[in-house]
PDB file of N, CA, C and O in Angstrom:
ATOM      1  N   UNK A   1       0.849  -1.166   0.000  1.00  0.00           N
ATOM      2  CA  UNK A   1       0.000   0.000   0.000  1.00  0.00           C
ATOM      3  C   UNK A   1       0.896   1.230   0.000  1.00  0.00           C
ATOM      4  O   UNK A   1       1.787   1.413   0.829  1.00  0.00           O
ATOM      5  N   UNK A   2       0.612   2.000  -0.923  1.00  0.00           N
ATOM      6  CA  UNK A   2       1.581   3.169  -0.590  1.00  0.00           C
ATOM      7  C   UNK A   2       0.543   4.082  -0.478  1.00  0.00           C
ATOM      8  O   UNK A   2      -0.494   4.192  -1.132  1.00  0.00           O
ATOM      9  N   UNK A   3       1.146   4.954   0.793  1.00  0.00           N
ATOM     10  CA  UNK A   3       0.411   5.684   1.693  1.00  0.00           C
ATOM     11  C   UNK A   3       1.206   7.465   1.274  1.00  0.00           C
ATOM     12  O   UNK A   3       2.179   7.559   0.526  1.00  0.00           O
ATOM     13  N   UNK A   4       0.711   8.359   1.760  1.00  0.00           N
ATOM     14  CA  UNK A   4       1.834   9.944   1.579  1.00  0.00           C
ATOM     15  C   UNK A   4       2.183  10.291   3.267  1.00  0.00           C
ATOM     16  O   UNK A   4       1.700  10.109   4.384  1.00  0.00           O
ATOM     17  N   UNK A   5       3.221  10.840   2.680  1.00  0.00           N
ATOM     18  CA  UNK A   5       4.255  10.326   4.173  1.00  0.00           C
ATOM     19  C   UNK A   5       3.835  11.650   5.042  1.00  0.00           C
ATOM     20  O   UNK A   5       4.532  11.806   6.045  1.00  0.00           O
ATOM     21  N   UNK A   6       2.827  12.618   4.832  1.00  0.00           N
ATOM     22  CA  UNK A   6       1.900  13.468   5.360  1.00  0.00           C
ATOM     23  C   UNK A   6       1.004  12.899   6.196  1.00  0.00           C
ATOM     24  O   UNK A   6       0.399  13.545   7.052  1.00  0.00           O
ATOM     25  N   UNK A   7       0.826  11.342   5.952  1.00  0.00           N
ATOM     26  CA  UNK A   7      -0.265  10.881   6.748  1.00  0.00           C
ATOM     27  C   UNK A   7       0.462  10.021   8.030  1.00  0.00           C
ATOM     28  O   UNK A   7      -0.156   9.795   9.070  1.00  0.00           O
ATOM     29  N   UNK A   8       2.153   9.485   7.755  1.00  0.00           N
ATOM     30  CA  UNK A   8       2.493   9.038   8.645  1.00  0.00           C
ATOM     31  C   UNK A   8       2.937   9.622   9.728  1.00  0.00           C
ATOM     32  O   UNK A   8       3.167   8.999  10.765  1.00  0.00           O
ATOM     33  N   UNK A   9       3.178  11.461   9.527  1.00  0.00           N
ATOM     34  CA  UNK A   9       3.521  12.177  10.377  1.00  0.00           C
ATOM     35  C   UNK A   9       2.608  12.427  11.326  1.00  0.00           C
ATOM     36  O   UNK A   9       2.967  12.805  12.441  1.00  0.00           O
ATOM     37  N   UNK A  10       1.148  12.228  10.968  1.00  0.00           N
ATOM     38  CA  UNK A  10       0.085  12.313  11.666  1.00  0.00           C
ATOM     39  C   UNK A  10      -0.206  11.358  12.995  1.00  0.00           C
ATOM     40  O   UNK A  10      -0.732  11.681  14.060  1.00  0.00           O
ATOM     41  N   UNK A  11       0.460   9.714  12.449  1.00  0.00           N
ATOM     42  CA  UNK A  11       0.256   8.492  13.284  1.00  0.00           C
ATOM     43  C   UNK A  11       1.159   9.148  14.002  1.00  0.00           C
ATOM     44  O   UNK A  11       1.894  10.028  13.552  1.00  0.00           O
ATOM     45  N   UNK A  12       1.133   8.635  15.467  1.00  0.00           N
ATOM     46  CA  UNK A  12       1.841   8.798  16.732  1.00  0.00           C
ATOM     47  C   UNK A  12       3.087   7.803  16.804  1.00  0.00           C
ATOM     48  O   UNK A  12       2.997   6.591  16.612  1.00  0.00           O
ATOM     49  N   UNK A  13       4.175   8.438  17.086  1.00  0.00           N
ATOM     50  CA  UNK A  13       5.664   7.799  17.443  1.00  0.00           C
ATOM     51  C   UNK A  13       5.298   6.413  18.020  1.00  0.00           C
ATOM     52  O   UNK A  13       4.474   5.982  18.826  1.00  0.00           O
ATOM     53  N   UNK A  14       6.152   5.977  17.347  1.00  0.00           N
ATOM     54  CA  UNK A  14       6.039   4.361  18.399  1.00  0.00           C
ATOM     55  C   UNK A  14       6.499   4.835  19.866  1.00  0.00           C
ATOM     56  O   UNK A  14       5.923   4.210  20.757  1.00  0.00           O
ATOM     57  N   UNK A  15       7.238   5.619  20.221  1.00  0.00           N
ATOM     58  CA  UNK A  15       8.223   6.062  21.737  1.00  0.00           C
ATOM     59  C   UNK A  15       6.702   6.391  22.770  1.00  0.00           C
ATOM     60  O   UNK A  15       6.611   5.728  23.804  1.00  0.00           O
ATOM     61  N   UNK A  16       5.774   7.221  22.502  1.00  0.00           N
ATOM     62  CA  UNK A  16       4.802   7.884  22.935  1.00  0.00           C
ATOM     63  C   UNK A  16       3.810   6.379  23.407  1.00  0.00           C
ATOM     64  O   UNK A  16       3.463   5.931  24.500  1.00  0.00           O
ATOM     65  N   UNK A  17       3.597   5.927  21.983  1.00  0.00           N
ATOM     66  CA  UNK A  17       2.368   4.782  22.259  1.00  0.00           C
ATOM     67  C   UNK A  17       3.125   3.885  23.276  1.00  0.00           C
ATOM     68  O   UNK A  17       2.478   3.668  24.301  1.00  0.00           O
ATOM     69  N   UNK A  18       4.443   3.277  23.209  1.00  0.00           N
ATOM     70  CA  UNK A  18       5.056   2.212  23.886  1.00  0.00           C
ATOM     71  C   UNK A  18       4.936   2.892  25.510  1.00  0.00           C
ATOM     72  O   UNK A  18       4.420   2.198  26.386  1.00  0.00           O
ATOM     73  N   UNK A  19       5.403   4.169  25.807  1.00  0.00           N
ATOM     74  CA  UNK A  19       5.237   4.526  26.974  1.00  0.00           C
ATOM     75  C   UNK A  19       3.862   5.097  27.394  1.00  0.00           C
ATOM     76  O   UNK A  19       3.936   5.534  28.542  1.00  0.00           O
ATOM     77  N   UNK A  20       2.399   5.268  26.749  1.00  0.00           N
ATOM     78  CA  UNK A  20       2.103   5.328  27.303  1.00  0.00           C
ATOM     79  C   UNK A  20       1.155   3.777  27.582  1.00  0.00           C
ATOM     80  O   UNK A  20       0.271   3.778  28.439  1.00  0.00           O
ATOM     81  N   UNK A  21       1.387   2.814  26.959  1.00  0.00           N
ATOM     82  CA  UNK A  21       1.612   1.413  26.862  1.00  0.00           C
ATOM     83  C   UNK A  21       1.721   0.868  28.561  1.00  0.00           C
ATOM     84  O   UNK A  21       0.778   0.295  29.106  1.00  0.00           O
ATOM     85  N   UNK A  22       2.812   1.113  29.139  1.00  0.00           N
ATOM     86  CA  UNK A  22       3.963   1.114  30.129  1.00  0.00           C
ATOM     87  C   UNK A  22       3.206   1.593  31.377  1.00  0.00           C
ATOM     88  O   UNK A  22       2.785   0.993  32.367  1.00  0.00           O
ATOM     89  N   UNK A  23       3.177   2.931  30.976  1.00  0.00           N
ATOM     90  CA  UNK A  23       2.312   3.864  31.811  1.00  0.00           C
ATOM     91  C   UNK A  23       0.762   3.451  32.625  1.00  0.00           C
ATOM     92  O   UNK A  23       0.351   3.497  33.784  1.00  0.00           O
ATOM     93  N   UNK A  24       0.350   3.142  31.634  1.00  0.00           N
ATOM     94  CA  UNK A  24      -0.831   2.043  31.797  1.00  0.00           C
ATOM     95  C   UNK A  24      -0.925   0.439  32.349  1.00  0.00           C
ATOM     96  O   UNK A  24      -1.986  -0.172  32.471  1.00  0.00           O
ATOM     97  N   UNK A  25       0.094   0.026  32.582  1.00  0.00           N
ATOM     98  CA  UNK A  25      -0.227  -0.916  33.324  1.00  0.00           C
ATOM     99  C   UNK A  25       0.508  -2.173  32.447  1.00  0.00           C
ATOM    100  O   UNK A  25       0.733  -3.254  32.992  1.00  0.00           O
ATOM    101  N   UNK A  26       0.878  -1.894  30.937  1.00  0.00           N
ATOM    102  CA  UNK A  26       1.178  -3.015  29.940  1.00  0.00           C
ATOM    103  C   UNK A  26       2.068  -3.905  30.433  1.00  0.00           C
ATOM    104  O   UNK A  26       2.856  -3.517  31.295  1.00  0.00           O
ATOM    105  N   UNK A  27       2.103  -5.436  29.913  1.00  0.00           N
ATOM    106  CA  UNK A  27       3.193  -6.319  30.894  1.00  0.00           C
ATOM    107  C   UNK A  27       4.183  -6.314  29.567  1.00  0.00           C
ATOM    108  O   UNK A  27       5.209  -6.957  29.787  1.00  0.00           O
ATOM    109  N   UNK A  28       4.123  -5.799  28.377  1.00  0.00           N
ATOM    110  CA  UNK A  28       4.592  -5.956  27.678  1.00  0.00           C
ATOM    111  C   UNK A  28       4.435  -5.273  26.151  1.00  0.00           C
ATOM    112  O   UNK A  28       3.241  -5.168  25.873  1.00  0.00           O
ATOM    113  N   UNK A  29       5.115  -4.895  25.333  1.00  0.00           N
ATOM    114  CA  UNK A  29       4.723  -4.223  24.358  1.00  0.00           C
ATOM    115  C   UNK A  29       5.326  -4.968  22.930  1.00  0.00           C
ATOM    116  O   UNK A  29       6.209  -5.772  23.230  1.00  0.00           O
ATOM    117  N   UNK A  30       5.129  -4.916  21.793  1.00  0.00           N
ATOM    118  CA  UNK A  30       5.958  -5.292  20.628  1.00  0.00           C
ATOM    119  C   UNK A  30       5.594  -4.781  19.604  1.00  0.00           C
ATOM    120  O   UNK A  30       4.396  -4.514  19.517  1.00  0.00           O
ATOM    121  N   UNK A  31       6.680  -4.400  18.232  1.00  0.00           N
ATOM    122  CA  UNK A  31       5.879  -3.916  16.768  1.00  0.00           C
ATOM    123  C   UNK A  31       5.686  -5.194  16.102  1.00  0.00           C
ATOM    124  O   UNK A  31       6.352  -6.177  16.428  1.00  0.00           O
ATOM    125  N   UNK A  32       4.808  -5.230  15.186  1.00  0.00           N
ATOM    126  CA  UNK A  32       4.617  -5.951  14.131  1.00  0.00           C
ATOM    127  C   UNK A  32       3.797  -5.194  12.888  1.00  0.00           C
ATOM    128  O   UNK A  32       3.177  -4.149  13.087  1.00  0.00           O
ATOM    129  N   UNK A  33       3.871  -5.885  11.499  1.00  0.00           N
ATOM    130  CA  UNK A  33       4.189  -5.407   9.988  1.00  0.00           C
ATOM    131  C   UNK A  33       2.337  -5.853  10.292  1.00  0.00           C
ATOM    132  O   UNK A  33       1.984  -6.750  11.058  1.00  0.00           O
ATOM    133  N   UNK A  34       1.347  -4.933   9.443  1.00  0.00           N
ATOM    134  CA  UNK A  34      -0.202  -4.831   9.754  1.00  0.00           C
ATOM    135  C   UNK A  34      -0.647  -4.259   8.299  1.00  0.00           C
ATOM    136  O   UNK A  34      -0.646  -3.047   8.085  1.00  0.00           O
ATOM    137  N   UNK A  35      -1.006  -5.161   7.364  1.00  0.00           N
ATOM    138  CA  UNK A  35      -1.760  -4.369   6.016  1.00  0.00           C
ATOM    139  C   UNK A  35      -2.898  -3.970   6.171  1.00  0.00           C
ATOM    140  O   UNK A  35      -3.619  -4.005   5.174  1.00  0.00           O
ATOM    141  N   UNK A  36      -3.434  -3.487   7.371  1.00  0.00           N
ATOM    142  CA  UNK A  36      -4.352  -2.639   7.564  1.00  0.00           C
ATOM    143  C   UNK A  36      -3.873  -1.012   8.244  1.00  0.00           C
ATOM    144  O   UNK A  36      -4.680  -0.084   8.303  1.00  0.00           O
ATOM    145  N   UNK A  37      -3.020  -0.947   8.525  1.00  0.00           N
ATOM    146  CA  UNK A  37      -2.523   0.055   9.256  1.00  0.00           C
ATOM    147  C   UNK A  37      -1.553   0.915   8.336  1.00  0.00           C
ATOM    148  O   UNK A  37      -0.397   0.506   8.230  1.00  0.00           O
ATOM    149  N   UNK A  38      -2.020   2.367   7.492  1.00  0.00           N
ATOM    150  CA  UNK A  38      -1.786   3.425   7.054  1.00  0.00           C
ATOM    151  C   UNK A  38      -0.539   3.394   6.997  1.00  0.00           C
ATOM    152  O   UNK A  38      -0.136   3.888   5.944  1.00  0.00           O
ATOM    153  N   UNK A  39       0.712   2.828   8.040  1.00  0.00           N
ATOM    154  CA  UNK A  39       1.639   3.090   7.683  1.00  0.00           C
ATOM    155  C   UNK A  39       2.224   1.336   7.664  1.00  0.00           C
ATOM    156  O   UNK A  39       3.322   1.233   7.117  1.00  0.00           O
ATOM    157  N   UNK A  40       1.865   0.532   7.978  1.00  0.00           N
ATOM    158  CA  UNK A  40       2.179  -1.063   8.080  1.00  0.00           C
ATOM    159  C   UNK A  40       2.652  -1.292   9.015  1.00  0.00           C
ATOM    160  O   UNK A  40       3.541  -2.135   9.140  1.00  0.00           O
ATOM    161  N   UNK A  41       2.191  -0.615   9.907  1.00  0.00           N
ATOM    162  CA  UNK A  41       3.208  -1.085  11.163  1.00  0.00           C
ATOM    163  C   UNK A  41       1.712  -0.899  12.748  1.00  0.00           C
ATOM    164  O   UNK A  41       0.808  -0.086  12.935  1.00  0.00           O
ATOM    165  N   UNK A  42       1.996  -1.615  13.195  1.00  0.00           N
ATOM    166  CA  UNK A  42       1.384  -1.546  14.491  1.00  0.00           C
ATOM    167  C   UNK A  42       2.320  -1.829  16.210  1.00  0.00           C
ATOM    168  O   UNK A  42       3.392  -2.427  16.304  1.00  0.00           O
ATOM    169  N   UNK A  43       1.727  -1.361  17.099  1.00  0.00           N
ATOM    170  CA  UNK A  43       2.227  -1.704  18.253  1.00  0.00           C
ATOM    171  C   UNK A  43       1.409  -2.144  18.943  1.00  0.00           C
ATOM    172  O   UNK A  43       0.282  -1.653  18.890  1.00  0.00           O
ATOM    173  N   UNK A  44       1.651  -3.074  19.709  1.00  0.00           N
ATOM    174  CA  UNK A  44       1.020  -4.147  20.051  1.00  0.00           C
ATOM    175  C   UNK A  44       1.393  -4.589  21.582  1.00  0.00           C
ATOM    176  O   UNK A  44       2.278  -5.411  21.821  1.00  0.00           O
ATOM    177  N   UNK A  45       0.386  -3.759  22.876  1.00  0.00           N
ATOM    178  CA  UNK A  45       0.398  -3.571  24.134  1.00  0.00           C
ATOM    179  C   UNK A  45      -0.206  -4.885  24.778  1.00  0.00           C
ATOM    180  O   UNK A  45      -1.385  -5.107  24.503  1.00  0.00           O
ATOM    181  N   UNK A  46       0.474  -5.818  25.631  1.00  0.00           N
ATOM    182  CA  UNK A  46      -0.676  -6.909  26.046  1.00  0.00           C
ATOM    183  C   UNK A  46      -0.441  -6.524  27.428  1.00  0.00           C
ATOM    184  O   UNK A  46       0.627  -6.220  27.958  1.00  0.00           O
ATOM    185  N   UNK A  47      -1.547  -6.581  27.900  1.00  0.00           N
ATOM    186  CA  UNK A  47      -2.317  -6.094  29.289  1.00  0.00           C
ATOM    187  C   UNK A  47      -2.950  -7.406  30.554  1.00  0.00           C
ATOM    188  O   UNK A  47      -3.850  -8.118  30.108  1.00  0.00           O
ATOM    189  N   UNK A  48      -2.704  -7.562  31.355  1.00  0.00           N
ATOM    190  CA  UNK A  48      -3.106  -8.931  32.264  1.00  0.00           C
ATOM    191  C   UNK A  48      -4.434  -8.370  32.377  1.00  0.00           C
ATOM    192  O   UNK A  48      -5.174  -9.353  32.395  1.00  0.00           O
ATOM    193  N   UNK A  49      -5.298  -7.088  32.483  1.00  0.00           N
ATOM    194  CA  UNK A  49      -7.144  -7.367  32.936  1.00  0.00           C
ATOM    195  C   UNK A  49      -7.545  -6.395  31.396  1.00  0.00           C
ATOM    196  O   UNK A  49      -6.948  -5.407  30.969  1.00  0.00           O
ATOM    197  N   UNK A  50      -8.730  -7.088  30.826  1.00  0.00           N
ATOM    198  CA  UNK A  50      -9.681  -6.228  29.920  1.00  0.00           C
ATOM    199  C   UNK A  50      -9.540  -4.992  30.525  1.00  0.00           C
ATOM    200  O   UNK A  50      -9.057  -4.071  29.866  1.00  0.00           O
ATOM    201  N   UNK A  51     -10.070  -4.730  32.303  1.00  0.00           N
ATOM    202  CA  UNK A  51      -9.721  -3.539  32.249  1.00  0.00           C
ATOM    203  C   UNK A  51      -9.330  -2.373  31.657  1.00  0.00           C
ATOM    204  O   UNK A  51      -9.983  -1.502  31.081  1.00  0.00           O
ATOM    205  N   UNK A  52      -7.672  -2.538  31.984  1.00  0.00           N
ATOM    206  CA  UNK A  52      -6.363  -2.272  31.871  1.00  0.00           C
ATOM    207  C   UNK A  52      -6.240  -1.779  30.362  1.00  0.00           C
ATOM    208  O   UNK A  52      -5.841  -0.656  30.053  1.00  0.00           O
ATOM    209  N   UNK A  53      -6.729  -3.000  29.248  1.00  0.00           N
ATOM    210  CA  UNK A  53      -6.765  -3.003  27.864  1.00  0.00           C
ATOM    211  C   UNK A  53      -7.691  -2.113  27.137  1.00  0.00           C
ATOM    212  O   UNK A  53      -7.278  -1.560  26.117  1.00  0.00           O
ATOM    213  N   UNK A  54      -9.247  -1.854  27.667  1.00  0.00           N
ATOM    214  CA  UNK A  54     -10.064  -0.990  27.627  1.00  0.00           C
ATOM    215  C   UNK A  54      -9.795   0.367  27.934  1.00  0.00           C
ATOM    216  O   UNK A  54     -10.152   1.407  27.381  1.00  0.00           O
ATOM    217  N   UNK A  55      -8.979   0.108  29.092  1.00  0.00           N
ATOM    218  CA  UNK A  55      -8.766   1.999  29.016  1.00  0.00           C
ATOM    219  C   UNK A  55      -7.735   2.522  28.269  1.00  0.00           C
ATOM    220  O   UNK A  55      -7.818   3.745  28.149  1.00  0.00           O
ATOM    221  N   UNK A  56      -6.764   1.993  27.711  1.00  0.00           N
ATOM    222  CA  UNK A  56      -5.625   2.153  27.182  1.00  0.00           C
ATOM    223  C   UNK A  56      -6.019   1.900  26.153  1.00  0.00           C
ATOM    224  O   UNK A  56      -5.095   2.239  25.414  1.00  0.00           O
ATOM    225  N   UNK A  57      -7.158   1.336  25.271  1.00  0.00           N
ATOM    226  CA  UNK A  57      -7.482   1.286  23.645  1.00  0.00           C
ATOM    227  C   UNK A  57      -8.368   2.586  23.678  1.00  0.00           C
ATOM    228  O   UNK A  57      -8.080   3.387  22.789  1.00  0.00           O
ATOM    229  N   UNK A  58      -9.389   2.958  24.524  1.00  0.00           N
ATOM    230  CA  UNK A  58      -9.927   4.254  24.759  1.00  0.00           C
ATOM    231  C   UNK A  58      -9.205   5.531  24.722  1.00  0.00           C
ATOM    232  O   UNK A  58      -9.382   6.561  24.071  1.00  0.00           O
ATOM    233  N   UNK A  59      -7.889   4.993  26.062  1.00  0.00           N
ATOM    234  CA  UNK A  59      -6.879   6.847  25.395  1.00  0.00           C
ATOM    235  C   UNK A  59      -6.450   6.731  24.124  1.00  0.00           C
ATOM    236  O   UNK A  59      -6.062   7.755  23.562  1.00  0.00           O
ATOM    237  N   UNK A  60      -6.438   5.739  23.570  1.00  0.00           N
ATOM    238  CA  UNK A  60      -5.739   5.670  21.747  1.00  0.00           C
ATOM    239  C   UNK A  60      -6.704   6.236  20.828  1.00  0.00           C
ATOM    240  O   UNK A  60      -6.238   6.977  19.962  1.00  0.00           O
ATOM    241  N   UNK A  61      -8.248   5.992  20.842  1.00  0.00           N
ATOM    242  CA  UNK A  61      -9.344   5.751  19.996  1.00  0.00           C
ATOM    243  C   UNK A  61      -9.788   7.150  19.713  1.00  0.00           C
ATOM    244  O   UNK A  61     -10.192   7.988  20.519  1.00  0.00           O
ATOM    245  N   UNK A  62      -9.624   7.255  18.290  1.00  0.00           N
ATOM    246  CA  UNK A  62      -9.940   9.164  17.841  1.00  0.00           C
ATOM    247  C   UNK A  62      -8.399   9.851  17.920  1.00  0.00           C
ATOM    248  O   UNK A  62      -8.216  10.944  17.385  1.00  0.00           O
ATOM    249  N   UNK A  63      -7.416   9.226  18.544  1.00  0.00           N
ATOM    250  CA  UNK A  63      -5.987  10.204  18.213  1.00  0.00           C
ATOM    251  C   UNK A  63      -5.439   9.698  16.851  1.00  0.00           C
ATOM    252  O   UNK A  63      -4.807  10.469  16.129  1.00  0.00           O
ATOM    253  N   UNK A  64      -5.640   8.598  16.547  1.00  0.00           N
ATOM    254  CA  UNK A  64      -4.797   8.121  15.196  1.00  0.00           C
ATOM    255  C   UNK A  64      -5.906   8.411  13.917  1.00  0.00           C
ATOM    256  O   UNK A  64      -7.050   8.064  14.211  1.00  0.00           O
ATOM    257  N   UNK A  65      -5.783   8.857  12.863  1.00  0.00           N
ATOM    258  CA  UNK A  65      -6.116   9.661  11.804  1.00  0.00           C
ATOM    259  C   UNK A  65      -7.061   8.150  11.180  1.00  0.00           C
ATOM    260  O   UNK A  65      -6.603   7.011  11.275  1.00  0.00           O
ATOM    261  N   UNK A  66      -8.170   8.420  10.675  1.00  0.00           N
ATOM    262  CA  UNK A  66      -9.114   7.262   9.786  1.00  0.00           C
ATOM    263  C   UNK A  66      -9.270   5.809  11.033  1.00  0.00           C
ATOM    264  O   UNK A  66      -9.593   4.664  10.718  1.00  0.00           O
ATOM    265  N   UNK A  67      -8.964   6.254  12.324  1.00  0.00           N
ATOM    266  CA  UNK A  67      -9.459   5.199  13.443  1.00  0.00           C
ATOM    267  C   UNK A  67     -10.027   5.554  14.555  1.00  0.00           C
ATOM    268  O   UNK A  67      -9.406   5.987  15.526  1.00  0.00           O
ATOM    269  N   UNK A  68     -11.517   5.364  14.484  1.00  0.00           N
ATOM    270  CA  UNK A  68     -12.454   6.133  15.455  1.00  0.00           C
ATOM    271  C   UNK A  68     -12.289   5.399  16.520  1.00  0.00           C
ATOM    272  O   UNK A  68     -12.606   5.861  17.616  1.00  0.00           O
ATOM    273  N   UNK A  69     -11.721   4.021  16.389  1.00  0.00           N
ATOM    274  CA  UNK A  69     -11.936   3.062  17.701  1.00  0.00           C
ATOM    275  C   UNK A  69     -10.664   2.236  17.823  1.00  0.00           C
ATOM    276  O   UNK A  69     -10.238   1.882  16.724  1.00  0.00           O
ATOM    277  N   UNK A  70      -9.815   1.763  19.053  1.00  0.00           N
ATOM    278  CA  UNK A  70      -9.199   0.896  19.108  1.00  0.00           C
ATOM    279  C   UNK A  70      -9.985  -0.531  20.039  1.00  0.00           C
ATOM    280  O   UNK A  70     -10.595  -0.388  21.099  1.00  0.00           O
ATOM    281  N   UNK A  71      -9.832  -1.467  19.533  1.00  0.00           N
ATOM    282  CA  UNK A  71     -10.443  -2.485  20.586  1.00  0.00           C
ATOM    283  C   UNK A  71      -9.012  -3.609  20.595  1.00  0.00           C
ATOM    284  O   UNK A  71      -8.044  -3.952  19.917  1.00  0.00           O
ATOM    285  N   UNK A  72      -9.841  -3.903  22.138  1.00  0.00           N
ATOM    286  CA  UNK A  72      -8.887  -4.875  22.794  1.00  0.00           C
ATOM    287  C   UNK A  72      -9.228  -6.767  22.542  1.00  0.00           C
ATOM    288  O   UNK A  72     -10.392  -7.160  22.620  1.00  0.00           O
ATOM    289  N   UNK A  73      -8.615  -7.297  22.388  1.00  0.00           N
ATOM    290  CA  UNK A  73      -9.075  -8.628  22.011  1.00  0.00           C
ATOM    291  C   UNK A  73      -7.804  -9.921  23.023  1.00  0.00           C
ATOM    292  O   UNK A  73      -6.608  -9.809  23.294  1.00  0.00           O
ATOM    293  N   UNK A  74      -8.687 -10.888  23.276  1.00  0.00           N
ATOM    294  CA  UNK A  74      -7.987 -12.263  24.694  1.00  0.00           C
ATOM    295  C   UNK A  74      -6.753 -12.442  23.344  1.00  0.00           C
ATOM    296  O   UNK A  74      -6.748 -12.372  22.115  1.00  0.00           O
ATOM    297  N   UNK A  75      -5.886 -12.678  24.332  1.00  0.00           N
ATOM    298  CA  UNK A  75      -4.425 -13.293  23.939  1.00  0.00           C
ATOM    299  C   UNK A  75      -4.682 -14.158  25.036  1.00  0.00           C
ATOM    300  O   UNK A  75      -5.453 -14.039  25.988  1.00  0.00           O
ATOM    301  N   UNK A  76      -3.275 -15.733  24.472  1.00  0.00           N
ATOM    302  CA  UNK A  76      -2.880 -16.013  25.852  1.00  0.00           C
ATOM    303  C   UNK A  76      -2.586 -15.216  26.843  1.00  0.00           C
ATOM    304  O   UNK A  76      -3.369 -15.208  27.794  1.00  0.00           O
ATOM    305  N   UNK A  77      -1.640 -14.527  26.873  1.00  0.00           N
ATOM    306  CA  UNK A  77      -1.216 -13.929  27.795  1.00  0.00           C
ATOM    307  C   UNK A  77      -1.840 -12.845  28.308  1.00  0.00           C
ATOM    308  O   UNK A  77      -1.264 -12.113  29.113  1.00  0.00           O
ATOM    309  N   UNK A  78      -3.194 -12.611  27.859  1.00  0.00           N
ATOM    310  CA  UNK A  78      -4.147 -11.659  28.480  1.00  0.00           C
ATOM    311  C   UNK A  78      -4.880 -10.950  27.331  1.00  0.00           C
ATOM    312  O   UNK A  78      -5.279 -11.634  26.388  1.00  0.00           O
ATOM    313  N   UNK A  79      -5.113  -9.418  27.353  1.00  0.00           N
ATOM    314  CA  UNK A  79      -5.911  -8.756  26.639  1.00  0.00           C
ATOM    315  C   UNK A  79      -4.345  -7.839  25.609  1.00  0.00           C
ATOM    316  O   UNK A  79      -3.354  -7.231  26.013  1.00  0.00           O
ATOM    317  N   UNK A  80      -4.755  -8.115  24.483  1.00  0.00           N
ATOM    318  CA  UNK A  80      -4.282  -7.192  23.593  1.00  0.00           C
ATOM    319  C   UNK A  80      -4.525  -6.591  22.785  1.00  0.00           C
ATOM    320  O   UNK A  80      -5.400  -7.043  22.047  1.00  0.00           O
ATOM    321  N   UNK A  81      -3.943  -5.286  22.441  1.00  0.00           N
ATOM    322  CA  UNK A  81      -4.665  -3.493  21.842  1.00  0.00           C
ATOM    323  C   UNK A  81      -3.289  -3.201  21.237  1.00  0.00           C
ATOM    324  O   UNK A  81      -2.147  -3.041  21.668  1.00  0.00           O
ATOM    325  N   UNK A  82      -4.102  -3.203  19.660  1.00  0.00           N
ATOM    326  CA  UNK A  82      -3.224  -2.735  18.684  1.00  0.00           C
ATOM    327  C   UNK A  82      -3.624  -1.785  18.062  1.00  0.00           C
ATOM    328  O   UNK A  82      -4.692  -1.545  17.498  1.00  0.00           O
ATOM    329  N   UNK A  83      -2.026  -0.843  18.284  1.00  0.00           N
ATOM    330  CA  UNK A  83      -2.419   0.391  17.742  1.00  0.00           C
ATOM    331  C   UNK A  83      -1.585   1.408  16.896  1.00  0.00           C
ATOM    332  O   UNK A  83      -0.509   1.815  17.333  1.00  0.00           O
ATOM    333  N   UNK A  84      -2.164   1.895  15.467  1.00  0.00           N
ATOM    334  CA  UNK A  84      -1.380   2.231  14.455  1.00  0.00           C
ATOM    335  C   UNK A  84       0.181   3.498  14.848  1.00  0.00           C
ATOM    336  O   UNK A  84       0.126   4.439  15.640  1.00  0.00           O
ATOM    337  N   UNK A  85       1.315   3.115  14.070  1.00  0.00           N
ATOM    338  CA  UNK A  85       2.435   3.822  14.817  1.00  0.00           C
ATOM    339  C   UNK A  85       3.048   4.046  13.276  1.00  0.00           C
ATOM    340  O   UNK A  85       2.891   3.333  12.286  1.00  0.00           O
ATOM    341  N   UNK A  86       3.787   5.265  13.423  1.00  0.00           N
ATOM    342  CA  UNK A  86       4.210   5.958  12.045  1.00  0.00           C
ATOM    343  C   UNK A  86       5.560   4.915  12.574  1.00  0.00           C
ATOM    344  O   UNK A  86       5.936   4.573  13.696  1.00  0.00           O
ATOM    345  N   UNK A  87       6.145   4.560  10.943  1.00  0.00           N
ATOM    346  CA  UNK A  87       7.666   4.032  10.767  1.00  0.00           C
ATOM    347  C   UNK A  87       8.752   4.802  11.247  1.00  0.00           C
ATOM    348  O   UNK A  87       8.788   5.957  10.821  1.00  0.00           O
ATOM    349  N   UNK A  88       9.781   4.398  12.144  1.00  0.00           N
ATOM    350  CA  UNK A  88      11.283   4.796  12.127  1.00  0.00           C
ATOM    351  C   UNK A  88      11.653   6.022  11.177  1.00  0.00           C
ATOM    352  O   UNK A  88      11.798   5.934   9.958  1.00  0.00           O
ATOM    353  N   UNK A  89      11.738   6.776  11.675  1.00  0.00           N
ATOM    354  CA  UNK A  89      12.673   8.330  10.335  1.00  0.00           C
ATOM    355  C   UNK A  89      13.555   7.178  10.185  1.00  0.00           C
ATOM    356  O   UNK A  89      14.536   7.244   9.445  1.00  0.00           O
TER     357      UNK A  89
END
């Protein structure tokens, strides 16, 4: 997908999402490559309570450009919320 790199300046730093990831309670964070995500890239917060995952897909939901909603979905290892992150300068 090629995207204009006007729109990736818009997605939020991976540094910001990962900490406020952290901030929130996350036991863990990681990127992975997403052909749904404007710039192909996502970050990917897993959380031990829905809680935890709900409020932290809520502070995300409406900041990233063409995504009104983030939702959280069961992992093994608990609840995980993926959420779109502009590429590395």
């Amino acid at each position: 997908m090629s995207v204009s790199s006007d729109l990736w300046v818009a997605l939020p730093a991976r540094r910001f999402v990962s900490g406020s990831a952290l901030s929130s309670g996350a036991l863990r964070w990681f990127l992975r490559d997403s052909a749904r995500s404007a710039s192909g890239l996502v970050l990917v917060a897993v959380f031990a309570s829905p809680a935890s995952a709900g409020a932290f897909a809520s502070r995300w939901a409406g900041r990233v450009p063409g995504l009104s909603f983030v939702a959280a979905r069961r992992v093994p290892e608990g609840w995980a919320v993926s959420v779109p992150v502009a590429p590395a300068p």
